[in-house]
LUMPA-536397 format. One record per residue (C-alpha): residue in three letters; z, x, y. Coordinates in pm, 1 decimal, always signed. Last residue first. Example, Ala and Ser with C-alpha at 12.3 -4.5 7.8 and 13.67 -1.06 7.14 Angstrom:
// LUMPA-536397
@code = SER; pz = +714.0; px = +1367.0; py = -106.0
@code = ALA; pz = +780.0; px = +1230.0; py = -450.0
// end
This chain:
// LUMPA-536397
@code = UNK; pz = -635.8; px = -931.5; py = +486.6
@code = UNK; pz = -709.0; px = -1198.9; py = +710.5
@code = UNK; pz = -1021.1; px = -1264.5; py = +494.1
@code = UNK; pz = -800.4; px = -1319.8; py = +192.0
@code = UNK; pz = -581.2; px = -1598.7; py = +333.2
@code = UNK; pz = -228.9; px = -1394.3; py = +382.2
@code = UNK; pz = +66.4; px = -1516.5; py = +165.5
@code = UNK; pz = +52.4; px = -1289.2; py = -109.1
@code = UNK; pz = +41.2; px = -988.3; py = +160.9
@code = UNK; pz = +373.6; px = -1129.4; py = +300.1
@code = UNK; pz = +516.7; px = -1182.5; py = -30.8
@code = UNK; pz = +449.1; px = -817.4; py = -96.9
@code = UNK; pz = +593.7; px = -712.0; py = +201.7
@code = UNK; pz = +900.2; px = -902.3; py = +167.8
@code = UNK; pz = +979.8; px = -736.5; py = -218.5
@code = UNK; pz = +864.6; px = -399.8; py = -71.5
@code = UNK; pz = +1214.6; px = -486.7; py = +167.1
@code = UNK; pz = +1438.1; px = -557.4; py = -112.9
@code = UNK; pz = +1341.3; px = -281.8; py = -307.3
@code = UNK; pz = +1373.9; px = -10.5; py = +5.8
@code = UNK; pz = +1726.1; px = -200.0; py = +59.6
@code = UNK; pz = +1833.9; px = -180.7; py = -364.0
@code = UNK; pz = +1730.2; px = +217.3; py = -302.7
@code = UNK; pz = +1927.3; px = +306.8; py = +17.9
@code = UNK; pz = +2257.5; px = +161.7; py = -135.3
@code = UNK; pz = +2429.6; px = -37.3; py = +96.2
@code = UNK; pz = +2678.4; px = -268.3; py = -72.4
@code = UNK; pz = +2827.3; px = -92.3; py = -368.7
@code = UNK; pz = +2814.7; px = +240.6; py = -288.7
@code = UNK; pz = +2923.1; px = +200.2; py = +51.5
@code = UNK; pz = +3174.1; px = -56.7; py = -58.1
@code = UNK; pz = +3319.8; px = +228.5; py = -289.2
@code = UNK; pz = +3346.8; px = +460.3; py = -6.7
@code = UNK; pz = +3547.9; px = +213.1; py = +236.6
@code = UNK; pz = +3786.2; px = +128.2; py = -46.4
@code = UNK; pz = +3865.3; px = +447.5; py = -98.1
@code = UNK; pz = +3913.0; px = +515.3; py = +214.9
@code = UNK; pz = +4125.4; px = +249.4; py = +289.4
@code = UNK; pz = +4371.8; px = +334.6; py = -1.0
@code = UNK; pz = +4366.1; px = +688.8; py = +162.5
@code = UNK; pz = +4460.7; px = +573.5; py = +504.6
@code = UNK; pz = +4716.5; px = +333.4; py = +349.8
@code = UNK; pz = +4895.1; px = +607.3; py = +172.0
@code = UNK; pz = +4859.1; px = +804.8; py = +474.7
@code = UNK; pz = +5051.1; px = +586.0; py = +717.3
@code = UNK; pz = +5027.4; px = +718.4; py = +1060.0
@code = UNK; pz = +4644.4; px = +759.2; py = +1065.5
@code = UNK; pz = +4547.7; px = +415.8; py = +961.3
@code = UNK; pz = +4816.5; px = +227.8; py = +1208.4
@code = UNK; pz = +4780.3; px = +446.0; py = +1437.2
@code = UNK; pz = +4430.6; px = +447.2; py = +1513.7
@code = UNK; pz = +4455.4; px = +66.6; py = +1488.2
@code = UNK; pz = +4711.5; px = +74.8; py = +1785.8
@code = UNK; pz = +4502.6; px = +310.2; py = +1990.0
@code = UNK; pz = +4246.8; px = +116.7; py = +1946.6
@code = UNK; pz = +4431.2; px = -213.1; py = +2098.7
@code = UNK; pz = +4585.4; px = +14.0; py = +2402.2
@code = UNK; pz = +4225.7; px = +144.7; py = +2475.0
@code = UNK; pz = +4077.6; px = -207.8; py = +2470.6
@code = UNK; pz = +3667.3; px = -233.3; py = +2575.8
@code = UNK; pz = +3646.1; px = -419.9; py = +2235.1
@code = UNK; pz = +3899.3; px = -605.7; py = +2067.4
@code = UNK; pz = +4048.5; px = -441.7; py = +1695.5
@code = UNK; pz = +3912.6; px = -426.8; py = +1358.0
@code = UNK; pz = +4101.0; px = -202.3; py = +1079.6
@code = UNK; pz = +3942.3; px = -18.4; py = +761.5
@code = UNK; pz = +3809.1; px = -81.6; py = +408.1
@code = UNK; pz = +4020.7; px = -352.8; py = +320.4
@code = UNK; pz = +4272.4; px = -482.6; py = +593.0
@code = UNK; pz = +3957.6; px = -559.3; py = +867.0
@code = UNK; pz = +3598.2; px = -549.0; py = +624.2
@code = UNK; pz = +3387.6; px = -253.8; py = +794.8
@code = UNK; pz = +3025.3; px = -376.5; py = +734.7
@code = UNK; pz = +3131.4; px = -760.2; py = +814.5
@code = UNK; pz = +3279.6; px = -647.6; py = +1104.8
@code = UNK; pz = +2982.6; px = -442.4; py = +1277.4
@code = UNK; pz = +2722.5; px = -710.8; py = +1186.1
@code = UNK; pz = +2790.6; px = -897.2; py = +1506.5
@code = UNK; pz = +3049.6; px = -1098.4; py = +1654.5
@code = UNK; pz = +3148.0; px = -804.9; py = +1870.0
@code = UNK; pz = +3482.5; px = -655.4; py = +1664.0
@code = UNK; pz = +3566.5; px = -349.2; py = +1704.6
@code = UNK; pz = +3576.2; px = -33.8; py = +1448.3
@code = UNK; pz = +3857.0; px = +177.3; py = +1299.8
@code = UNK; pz = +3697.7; px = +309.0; py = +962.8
@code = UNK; pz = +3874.5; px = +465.9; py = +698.4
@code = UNK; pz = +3690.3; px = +759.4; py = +553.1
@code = UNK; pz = +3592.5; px = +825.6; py = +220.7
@code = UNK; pz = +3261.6; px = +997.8; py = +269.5
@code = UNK; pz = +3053.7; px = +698.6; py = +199.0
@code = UNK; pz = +3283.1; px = +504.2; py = +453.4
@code = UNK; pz = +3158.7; px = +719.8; py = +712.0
@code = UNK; pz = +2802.3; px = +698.1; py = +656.2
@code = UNK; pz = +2858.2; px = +336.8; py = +650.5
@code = UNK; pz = +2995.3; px = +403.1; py = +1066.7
@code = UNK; pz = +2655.1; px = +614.0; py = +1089.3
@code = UNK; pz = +2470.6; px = +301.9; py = +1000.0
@code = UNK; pz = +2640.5; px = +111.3; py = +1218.2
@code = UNK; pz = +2558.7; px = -286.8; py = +1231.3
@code = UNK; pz = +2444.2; px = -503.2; py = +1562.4
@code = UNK; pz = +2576.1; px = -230.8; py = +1841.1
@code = UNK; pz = +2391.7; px = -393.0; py = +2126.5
@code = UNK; pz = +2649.4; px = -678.1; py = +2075.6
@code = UNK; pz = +2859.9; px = -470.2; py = +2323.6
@code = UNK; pz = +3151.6; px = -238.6; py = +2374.1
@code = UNK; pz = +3154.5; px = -16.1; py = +2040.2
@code = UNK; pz = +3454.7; px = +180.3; py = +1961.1
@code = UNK; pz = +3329.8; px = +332.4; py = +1642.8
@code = UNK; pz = +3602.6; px = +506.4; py = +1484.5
@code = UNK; pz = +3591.5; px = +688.9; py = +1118.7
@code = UNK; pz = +3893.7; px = +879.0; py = +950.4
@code = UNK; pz = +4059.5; px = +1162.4; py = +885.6
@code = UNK; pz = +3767.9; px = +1414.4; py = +931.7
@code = UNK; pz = +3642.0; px = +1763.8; py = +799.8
@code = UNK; pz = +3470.2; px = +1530.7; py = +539.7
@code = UNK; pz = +3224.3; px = +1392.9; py = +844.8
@code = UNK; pz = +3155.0; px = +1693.4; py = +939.4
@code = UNK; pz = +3051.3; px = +1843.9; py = +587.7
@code = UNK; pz = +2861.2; px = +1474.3; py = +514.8
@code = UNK; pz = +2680.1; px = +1584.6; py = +832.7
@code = UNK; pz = +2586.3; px = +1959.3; py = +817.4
@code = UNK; pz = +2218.9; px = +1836.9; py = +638.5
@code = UNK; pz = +2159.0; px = +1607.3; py = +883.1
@code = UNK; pz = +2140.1; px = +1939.4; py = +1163.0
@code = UNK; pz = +2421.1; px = +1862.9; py = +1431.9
@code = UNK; pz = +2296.3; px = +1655.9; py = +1753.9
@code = UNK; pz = +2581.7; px = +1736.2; py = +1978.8
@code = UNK; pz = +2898.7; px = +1898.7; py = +1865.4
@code = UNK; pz = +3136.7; px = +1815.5; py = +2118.1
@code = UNK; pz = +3483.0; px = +1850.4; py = +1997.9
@code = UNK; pz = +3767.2; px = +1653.7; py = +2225.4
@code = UNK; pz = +4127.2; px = +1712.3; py = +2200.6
@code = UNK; pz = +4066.9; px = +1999.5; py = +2447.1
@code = UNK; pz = +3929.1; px = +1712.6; py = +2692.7
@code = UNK; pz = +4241.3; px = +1506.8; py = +2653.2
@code = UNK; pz = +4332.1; px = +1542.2; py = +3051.5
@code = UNK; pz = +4237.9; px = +1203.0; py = +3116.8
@code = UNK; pz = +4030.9; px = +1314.8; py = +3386.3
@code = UNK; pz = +3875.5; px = +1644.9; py = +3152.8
@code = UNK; pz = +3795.2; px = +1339.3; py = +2901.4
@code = UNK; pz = +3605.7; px = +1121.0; py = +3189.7
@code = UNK; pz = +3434.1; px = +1412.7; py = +3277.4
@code = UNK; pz = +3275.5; px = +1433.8; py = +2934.4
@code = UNK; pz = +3224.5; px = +1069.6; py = +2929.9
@code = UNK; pz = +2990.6; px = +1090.7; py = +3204.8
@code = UNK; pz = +2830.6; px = +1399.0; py = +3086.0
@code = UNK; pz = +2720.6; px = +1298.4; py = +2770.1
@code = UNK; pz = +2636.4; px = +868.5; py = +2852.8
@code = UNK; pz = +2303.6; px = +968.4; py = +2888.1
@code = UNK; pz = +2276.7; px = +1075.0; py = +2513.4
@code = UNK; pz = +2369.9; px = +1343.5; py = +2267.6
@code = UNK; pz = +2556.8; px = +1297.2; py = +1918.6
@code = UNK; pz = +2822.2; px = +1404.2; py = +1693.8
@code = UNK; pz = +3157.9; px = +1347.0; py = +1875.6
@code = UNK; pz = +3486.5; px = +1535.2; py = +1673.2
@code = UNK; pz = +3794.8; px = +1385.2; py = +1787.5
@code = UNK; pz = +4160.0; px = +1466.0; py = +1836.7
@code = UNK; pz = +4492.5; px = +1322.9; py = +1739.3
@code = UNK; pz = +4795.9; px = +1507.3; py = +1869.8
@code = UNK; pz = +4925.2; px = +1269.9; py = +2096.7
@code = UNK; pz = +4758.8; px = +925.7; py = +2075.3
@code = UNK; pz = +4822.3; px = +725.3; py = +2353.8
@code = UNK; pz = +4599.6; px = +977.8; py = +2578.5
@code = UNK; pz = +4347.4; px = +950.6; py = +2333.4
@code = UNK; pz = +4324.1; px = +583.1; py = +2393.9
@code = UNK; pz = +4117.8; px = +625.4; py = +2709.1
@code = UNK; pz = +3885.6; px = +819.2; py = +2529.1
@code = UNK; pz = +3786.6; px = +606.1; py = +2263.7
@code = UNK; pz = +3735.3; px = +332.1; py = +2453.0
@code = UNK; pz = +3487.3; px = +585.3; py = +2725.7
@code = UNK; pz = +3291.5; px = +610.3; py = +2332.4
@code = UNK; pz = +3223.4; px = +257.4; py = +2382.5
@code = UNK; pz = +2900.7; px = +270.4; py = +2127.2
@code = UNK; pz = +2760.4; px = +21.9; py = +2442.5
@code = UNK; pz = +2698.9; px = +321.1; py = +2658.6
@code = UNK; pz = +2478.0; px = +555.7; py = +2480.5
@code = UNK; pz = +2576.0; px = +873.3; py = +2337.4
@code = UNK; pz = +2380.2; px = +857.1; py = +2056.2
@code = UNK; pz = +2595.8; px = +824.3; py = +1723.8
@code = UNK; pz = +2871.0; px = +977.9; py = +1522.7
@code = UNK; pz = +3208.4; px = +971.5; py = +1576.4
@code = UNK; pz = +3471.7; px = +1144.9; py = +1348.6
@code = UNK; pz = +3881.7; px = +1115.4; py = +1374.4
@code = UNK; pz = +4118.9; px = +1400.4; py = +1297.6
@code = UNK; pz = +4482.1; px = +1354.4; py = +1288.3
@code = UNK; pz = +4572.0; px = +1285.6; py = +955.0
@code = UNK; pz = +4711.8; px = +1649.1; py = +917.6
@code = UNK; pz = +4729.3; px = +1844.7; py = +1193.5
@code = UNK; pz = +4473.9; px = +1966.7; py = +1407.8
@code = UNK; pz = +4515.2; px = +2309.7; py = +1568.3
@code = UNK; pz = +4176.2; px = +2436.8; py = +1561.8
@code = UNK; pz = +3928.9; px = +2143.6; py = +1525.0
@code = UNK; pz = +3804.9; px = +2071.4; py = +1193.3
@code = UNK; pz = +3444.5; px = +2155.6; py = +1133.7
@code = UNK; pz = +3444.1; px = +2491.6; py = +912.4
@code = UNK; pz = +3778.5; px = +2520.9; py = +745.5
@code = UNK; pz = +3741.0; px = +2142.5; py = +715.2
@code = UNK; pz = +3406.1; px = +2197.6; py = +558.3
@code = UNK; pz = +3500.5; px = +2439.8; py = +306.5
@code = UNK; pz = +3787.5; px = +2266.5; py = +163.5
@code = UNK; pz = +3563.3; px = +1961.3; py = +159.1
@code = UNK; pz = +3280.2; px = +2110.8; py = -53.4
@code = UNK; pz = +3583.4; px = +2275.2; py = -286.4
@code = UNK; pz = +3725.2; px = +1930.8; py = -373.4
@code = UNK; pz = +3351.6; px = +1790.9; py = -405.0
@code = UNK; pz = +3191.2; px = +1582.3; py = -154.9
@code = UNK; pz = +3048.8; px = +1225.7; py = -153.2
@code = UNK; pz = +2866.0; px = +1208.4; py = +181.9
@code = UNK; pz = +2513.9; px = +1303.4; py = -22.8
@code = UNK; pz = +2551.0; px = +1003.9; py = -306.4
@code = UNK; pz = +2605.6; px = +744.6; py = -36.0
@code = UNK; pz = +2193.0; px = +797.2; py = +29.7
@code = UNK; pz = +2206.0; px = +535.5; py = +295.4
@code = UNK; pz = +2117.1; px = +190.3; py = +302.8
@code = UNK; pz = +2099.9; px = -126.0; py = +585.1
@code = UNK; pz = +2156.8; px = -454.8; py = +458.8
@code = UNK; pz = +1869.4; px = -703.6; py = +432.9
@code = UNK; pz = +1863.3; px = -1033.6; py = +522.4
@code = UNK; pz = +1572.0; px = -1255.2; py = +503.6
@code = UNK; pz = +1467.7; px = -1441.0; py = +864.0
@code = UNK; pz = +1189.8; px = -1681.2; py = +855.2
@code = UNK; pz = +1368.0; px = -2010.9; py = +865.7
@code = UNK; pz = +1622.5; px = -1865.9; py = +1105.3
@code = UNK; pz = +1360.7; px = -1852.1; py = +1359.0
@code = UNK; pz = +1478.4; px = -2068.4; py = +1603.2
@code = UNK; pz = +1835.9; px = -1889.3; py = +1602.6
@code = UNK; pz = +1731.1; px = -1543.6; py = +1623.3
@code = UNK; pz = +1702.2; px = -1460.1; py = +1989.9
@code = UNK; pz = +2071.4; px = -1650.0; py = +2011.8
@code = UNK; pz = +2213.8; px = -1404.8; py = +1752.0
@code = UNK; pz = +2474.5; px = -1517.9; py = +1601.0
@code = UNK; pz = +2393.1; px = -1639.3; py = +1245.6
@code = UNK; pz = +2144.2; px = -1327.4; py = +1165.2
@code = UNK; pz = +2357.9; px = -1104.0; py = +1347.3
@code = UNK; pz = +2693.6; px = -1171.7; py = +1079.9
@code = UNK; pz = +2480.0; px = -1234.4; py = +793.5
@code = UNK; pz = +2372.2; px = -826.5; py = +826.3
@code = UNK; pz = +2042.2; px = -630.5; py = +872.0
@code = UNK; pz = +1846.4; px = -843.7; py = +998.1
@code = UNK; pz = +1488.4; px = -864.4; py = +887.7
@code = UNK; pz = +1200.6; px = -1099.4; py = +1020.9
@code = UNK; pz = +886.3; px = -1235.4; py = +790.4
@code = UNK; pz = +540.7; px = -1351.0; py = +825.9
@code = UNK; pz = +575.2; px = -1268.1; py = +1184.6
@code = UNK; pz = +400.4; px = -1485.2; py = +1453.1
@code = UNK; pz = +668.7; px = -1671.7; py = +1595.8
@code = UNK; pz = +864.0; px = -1346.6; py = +1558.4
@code = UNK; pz = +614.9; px = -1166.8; py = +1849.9
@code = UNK; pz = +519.7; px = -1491.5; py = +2013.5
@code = UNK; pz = +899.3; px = -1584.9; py = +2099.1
@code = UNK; pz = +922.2; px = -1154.1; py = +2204.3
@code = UNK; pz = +634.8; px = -1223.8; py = +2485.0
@code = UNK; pz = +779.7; px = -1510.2; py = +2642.3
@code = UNK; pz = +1135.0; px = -1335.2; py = +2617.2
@code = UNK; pz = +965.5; px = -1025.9; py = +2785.0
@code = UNK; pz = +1062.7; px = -1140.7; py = +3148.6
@code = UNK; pz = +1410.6; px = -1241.3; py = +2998.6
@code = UNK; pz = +1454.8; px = -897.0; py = +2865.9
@code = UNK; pz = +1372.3; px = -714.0; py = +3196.1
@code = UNK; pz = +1686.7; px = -892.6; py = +3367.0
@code = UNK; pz = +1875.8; px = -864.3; py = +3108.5
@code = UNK; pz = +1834.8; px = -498.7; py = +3049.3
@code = UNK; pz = +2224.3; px = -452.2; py = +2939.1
@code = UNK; pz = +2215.2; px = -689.2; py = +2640.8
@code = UNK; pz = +1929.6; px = -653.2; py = +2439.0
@code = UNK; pz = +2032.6; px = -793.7; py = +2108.8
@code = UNK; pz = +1989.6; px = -573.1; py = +1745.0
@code = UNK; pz = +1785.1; px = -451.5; py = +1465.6
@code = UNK; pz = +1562.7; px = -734.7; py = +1446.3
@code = UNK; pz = +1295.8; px = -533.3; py = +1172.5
@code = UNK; pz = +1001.2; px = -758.1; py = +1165.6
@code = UNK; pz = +741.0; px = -795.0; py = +914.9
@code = UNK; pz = +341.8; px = -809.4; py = +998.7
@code = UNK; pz = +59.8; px = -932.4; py = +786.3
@code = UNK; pz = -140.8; px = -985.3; py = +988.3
@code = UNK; pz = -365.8; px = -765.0; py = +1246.2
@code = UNK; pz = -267.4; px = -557.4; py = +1528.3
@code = UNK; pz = -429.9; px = -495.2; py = +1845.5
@code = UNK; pz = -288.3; px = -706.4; py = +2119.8
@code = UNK; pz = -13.6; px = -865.0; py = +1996.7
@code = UNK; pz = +104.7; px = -552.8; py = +1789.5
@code = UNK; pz = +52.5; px = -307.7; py = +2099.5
@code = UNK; pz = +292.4; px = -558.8; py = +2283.8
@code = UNK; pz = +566.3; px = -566.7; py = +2046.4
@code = UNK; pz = +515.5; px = -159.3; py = +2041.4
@code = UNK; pz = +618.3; px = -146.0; py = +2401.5
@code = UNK; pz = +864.1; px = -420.8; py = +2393.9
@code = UNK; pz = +1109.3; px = -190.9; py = +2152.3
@code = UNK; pz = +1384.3; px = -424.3; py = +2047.8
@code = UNK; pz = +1283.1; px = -435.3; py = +1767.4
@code = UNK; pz = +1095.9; px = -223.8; py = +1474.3
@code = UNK; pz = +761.1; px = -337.2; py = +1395.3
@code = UNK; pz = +656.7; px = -341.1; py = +1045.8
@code = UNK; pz = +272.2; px = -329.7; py = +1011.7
@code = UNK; pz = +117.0; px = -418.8; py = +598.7
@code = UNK; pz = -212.1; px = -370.8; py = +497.9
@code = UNK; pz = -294.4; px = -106.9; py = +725.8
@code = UNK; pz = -594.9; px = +77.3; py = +881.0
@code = UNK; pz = -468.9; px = +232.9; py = +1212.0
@code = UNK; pz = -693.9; px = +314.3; py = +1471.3
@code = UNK; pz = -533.0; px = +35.6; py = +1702.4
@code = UNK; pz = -184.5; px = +101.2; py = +1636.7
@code = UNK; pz = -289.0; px = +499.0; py = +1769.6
@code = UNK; pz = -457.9; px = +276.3; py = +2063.6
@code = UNK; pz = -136.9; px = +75.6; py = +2140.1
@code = UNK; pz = +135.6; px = +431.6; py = +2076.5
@code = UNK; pz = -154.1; px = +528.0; py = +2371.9
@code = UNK; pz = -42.2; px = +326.4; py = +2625.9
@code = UNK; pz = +296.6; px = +462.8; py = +2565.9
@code = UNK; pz = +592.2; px = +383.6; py = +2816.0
@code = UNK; pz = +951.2; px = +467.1; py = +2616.3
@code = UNK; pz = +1177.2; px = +157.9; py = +2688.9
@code = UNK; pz = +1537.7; px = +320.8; py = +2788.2
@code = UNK; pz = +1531.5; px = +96.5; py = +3113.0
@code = UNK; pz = +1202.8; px = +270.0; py = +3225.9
@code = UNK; pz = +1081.7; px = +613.3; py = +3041.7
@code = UNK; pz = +752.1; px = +721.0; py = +3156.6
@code = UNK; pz = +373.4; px = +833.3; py = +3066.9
@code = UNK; pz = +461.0; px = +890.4; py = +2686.5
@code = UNK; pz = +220.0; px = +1093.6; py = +2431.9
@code = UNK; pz = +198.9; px = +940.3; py = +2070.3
@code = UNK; pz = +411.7; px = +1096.6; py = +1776.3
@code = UNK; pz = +207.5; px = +1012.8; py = +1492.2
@code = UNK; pz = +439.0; px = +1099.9; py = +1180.7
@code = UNK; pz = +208.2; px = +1069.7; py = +856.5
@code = UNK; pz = +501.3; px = +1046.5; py = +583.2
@code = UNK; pz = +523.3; px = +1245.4; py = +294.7
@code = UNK; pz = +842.5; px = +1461.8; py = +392.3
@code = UNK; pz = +681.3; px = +1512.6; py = +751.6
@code = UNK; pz = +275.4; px = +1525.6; py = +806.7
@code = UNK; pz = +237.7; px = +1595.0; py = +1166.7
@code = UNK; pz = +30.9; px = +1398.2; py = +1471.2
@code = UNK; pz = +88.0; px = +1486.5; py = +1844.2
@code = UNK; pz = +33.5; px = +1322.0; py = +2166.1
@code = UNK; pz = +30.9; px = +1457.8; py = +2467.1
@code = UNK; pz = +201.4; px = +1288.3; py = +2791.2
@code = UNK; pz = +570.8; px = +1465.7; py = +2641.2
@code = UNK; pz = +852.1; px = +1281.4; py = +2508.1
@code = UNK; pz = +642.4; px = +1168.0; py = +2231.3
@code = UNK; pz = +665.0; px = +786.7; py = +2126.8
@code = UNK; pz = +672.8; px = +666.5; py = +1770.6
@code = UNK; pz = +382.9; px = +556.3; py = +1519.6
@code = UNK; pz = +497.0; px = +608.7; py = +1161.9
@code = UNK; pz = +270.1; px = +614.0; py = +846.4
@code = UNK; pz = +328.1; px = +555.0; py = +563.3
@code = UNK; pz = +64.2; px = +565.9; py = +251.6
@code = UNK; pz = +267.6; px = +437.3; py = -66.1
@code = UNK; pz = +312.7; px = +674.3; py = -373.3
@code = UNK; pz = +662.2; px = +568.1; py = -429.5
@code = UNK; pz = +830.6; px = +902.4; py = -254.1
@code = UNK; pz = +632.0; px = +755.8; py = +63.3
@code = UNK; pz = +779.1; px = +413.3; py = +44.0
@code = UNK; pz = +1166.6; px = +613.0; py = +29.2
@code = UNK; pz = +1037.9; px = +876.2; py = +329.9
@code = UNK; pz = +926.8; px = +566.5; py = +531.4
@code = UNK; pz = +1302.8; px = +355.3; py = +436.1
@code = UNK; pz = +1540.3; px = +650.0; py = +479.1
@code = UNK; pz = +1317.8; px = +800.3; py = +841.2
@code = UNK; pz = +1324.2; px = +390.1; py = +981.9
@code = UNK; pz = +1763.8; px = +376.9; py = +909.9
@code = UNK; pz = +1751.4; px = +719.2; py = +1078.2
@code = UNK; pz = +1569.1; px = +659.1; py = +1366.4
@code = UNK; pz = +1775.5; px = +306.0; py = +1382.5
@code = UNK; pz = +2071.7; px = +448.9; py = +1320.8
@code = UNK; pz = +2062.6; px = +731.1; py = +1608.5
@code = UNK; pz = +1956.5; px = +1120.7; py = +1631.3
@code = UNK; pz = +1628.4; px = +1205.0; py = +1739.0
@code = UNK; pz = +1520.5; px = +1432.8; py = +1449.8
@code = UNK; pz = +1364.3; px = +1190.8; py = +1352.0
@code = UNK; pz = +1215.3; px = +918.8; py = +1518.9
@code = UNK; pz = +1180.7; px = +750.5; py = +1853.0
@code = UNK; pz = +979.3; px = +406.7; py = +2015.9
@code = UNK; pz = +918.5; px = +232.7; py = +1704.1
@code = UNK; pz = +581.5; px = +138.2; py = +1485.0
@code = UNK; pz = +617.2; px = +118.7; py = +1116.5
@code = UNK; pz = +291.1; px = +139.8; py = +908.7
@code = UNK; pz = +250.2; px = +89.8; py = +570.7
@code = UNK; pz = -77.4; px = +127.6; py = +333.7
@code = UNK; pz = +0.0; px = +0.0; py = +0.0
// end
C-alpha cells in the first residue's frame, strides 16, 4: 500500500506527535508498505531523504505564524504524490488545505488534539476544518476521553474510531545494571532518594512546565530533569532563577532517543503539569510509565487522565495549581512503597494498553476499510 502522512515537523524534532507519526511510518515501512512523509523544512529549500524505510520529504517553509509552519510547496509535494491511502495529521491547517485542494480519497484523520490558544485563527479555519473531517472516510483519536469532549469532534462522532497511541514499552524496560548506570549518568548531583522527577516534551506553553516550577519551591530537595526545547525555554528558565530553584533544575534539551529510557530510569517519577486541552494524551508521559515511573499528571478533560489512571498508576491533580502538584508530588515521592506499587502499575498498563504493534494493526485495519469503501474509479 502506498501511505502518505502529511504534518508540519518530524523527527528528530522532539514532541508526541513527531514521535507518535516516526513509530507508526517506520512500523508500515518494516511491513513492506511505501511511506512516505511530507513535513515542513525550517529552511525555504526543500529536501527529500530516505530515513529507516520511510521517504521523508521535508518541503521548504516561507514563515512560521501562530506555530503553523507556511509551505506552499508541502501542497505541490502532496500534489506529486501517488497514494492509495493520505493520513493527515491535525491540527496543522497548512496540510488540511493541501488535502482539499490536491488530494484524492481515501483519506484518514489523525485528531490529535484542540486548538486552544490560536482562537482567533482557529475559528477562521473552522469552515475549512468541517470540510476536512466531513470529508474523511475515517478520524482517529487517540483516547475515549477526547473523542467524547471535544467540541470539534462532536458532529462527527459517527466517523471517529479510537485508537490509543503506542510505544515500543520493551526499550524503557531496563535491567538492574542498565539503571545503575543511568542514574550514575543522568541523576542530578546531590539528589536523594525519591527525589528525582522526569519531564519530557517541547517546551511549549500548555505542558505547564511554569506549574512545575512554582511547586519546586514547596518541595525541598526534589529536583527535575526537563528533556525538551521550545519557546517557552527561556521564559521558564528565568522563572526558575526567580524562584530561586534553578539548581534544582537539569536542562537537557533535545537528548538523542536512544539516551531516553536511561533518563527516564535515572528518575523517581513522571510529572506532566499540563495547563490546557492542547495536551489531548502524552506519549512521553506513557513513556514514563513503561519505565516504571509513577506519573503525577493534571486533569483537562482530555485523554491525559484516562492514560494515567488517579490511585492506580499515578495521582491527578487541577491544572495551573502549584500548591495541588506539590501535594501529589508528595504524596508519590514521600511514601516509597506506594511510589513503587504505582510504578508498577504504570509499566504494566504501558504494556498492556499501548503497545506500538496492536495501534499500527488497528490503524492498517481503518485504511483498508477506507480503500474497501472507495468506488473503483476514485481509487
Amino acid at each position: 500500500m502506498r501511505i502518505v502522512h502529511v504534518y508540519k515537523d518530524y523527527a528528530p524534532v522532539v514532541g508526541g506527535i513527531e514521535n507518535h507519526i516516526r513509530a507508526l511510518a517506520e512500523g508500515q515501512a518494516a511491513a513492506g508498505h511505501d511511506v512516505a512523509v511530507l513535513i515542513t523544512h525550517p529552511a525555504q529549500r526543500t529536501r527529500r531523504a530516505r530515513e529507516h524505510g520511510v521517504r521523508v520529504v521535508r518541503a521548504g517553509r516561507l514563515a512560521t505564524i501562530a506555530s503553523t509552519p507556511i509551505s506552499p510547496a508541502l501542497a505541490l509535494a502532496l500534489r506529486a504524490e501517488v497514494v492509495d491511502v493520505t493520513h493527515l495529521h491535525a491540527p496543522y491547517p497548512v496540510g488540511e488545505a493541501a488535502w482539499l485542494a490536491f488530494g484524492r480519497p481515501p483519506m484518514v484523520i489523525s485528531y490529535h488534539s484542540d486548538v486552544v490558544r490560536q482562537r482567533r485563527l482557529a475559528a477562521l479555519w473552522a469552515p475549512a476544518q468541517r470540510a476536512v473531517l466531513r470529508r474523511a472516510d475515517a478520524i482517529i483519536a487517540g483516547s475515549p476521553r477526547l473523542a467524547e469532549t471535544s467540541p470539534f469532534l462532536a458532529p462527527y462522532r459517527g466517523a471517529v474510531h479510537v485508537v490509543p497511541y503506542g510505544i515500543d514499552a520493551k526499550r524503557f524496560a531496563l535491567d538492574a545494571a542498565a539503571q545503575r548506570a543511568a542514574r550514575a549518568r543522568w541523576r542530578p548531583d546531590g539528589a536523594g532518594p525519591d527525589a528525582v522527577l522526569a519531564f519530557v516534551g517541547r517546551l511549549r506553553y500548555y505542558k505547564g512546565l511554569d506549574t512545575a516550577i512554582e511547586a519546586l519551591p514547596r518541595l525541598p530537595g526534589v529536583h527535575l530533569l526537563v528533556v525538551g526545547t521550545g519557546p517557552m525555554g527561556a521564559a521558564w528558565r528565568a522563572l526558575a532563577s526567580s524562584r530561586g530553584v534553578q539548581d534544582r533544575i537539569r536542562w537537557l534539551g533535545d537528548v538523542d532517543d536512544a539516551d531516553l529510557p536511561a533518563v527516564l530510569a535515572a528518575a523517581d517519577a513522571y510529572v506532566l503539569p499540563a495547563s490546557a486541552r492542547s495536551e489531548a494524551f502524552g506519549i512521553a508521559m506513557v513513556e514514563g510509565m513503561a519505565a516504571g515511573l509513577p506519573v503525577i499528571s493534571t486533569e483537562l478533560g482530555t485523554g491525559t487522565s484516562w492514560v494515567n489512571e488517579d490511585g492506580v498508576t499515578g495521582v491527578v491533580v487541577a491544572p495551573r495549581d502549584p500548591a495541588a502538584l506539590a501535594e501529589g508530588v508528595s504524596s508519590v515521592l514521600g511514601d516509597p512503597a506506594r511510589r513503587a506499587a504505582l510504578g508498577r502499575a504504570a509499566a504494566a498498563r504501558a504494556r498492556s494498553e499501548f503497545d506500538v504493534a496492536v495501534m499500527g494493526r488497528r490503524i492498517m485495519d481503518i485504511y483498508h476499510a477506507a480503500l474497501a469503501r472507495q468506488r473503483p474509479e476514485a481509487r
